[in-house]
N, C-alpha and C positions, 0 to 999 in steps of 0.2 A: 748521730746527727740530730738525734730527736732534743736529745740534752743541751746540745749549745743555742740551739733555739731559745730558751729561756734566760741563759747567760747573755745572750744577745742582747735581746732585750732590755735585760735588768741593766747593763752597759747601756745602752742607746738610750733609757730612762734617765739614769743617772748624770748622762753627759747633756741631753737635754736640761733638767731642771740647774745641773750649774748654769748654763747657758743662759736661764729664765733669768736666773739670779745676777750672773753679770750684768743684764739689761736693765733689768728695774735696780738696780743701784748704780750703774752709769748715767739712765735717765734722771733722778732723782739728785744724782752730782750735778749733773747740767743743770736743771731746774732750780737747784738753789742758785748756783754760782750765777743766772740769767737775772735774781733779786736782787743782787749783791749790788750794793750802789758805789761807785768807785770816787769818793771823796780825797781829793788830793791838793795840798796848798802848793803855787805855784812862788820860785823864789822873786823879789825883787829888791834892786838900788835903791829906789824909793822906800822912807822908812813910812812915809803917811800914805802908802795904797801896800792894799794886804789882799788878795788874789786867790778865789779855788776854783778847782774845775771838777766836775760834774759829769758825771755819766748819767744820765735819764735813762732806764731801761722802756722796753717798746709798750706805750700802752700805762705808762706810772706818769705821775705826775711831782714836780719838786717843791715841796714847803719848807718858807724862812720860819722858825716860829721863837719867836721869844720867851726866855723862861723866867721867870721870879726865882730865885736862889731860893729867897727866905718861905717860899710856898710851891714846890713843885709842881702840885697841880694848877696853877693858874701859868696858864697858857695862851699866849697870844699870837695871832697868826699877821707875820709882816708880807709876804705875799705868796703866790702860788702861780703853777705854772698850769694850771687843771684848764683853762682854756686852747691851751698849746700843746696837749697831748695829740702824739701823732703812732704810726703805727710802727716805728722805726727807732731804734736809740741815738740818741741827739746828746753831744756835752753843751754844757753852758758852764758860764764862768759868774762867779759869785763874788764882785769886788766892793773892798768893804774901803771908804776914803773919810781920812781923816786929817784937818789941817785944821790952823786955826783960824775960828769963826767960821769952820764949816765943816760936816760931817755928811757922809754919802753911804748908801750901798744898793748897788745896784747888781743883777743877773741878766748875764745877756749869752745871746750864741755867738759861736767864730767870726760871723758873720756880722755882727750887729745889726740883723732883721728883726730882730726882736729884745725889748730890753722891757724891763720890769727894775722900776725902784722908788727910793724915798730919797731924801735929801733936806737938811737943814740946814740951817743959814744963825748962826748965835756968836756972838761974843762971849757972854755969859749964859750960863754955865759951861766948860767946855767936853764935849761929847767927842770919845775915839772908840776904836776897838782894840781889843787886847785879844789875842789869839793864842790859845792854850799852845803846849808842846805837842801834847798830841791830840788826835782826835779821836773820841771816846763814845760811842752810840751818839755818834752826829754831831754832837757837842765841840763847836768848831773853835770857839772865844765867849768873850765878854762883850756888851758898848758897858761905858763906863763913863757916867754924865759925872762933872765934879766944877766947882772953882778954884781949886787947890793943885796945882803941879805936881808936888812931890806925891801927894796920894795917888796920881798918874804913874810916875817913876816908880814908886813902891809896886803897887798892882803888875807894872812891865815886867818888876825882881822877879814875883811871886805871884802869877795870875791864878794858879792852885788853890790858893790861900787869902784870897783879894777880901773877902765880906773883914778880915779882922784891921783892917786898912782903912774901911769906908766913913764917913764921918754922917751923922742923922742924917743931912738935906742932900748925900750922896745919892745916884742910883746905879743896880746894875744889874742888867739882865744876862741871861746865859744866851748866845746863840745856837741852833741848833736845825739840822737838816736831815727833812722825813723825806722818804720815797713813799709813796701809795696811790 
């Protein structure tokens, strides 16, 4: 009897410490997947409204921020949601409107209690968004200011590839959506 006593153990040790271990890496699973921010384009009929929706995790807050191609690090912030963080996960939708002599994008909840946006009003130049295939560390589209149609057309072909497109008095930032 004396002997199984320490095979006991050594068992009840063992099966313990997997035990520790299944826990802090199921914990650890959860805790990422609670960061993961769930970016998804919604389809539409409309070719001039382009639509995401947005998982806000409990306690993060959502930033529009505009990228410069030709300079990565300069970064500019189109707006945020840091006054609206709540202690709860909320989606919001992120519509991006483009018609002519007018460009839009605006973030709002299901609800439309709250909405957050910009909006311009132009003839010239004309300003849309082009929306990548996919979406790559946030990197949702383009805006893409221009006078020229077909350089519109062209960018829609090959928005991958859009800077070899652009003509000097073009512009075009990268869009992109941070959690934190």
């Amino acid at each position: 009897m004396k002997n199984r006593k320490p095979e006991c153990l050594f068992v009840a040790l063992i099966l313990l410490i997997a035990f520790a271990c299944f826990f802090i890496m199921n914990n650890n699973r959860q805790a990422s997947n609670a960061e993961t921010t769930i970016v998804k384009s919604i389809p539409s009929n409309d070719e001039s409204i382009r639509t995401y929706e947005i998982v806000e995790p409990k306690e993060k807050s959502i930033y529009l921020i505009n990228i410069n191609p030709a300079n990565q690090k300069v970064e500019q912030e189109v707006f945020n949601t840091t006054n609206l963080t709540r202690a709860i996960e909320k989606t919001y939708y992120l519509e991006y409107r483009s018609d002519e002599g007018y460009y839009g994008v605006r973030l709002y909840d299901a609800k439309e209690t709250v909405q957050i946006g910009t909006e311009k009003q132009a003839i010239e130049p004309i300003t849309t968004f082009i929306p990548y295939e996919e979406i790559k560390d946030g990197i949702i589209g383009i805006v893409l200011t221009t006078t020229n149609e077909e350089t519109i057309e062209k960018v829609k072909d090959d928005p991958e590839n859009a800077e070899k497109y652009l003509a000097t008095t073009d512009t075009m930032q990268q869009q992109k959506i941070v959690i934190k």
